[in-house]
N, C-alpha and C positions, 0 to 999 in steps of 0.2 A: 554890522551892528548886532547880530543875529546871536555871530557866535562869541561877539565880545559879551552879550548875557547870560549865554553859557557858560562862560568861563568865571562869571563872576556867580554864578549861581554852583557851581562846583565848589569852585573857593569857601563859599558860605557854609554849604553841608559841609564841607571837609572840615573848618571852624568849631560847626556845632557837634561833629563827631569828637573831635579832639578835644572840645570841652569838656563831653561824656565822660572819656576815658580821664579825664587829671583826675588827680588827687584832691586839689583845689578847684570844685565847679566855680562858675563865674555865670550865675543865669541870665546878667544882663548881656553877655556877651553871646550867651545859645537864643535868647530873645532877638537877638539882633543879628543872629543869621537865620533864623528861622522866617523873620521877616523878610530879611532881603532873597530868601529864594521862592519864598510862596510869591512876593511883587514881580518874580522873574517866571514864574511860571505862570504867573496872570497873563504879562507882557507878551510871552509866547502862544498862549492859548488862544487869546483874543481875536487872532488870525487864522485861526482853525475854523473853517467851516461845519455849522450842526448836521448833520444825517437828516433831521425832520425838515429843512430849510427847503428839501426839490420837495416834499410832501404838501407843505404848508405852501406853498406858492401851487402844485398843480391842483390840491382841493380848493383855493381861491379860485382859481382860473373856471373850476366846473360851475360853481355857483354864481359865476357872472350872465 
């Protein structure tokens, strides 16, 4: 699933790059990859653990 929103998340920039360059922009269509890769890289992040996460759990643990 991972890398089927990789690949849909390429697709999209590669989209809104190629809108960039035409002659004819189409901003509903750079809107709409724009959107679908920031949603993909939400989806992906989501599951990235924070740096501050071992912090904030071992300054709880002192205060207990």
């Amino acid at each position: 699933m991972k890398a089927f929103k990789i690949i849909i998340m390429i697709l999209a920039i590669s989209v809104a790059f190629y809108e960039q360059v035409s002659e004819e922009k189409n901003i509903y269509i750079m809107i709409i990859a724009i959107v679908v890769f920031m949603f993909g890289m939400m989806q992906l992040s989501a599951k990235t653990p924070s740096k501050n996460n071992d912090k904030e759990e071992k300054d709880a643990g002192k205060r207990r």
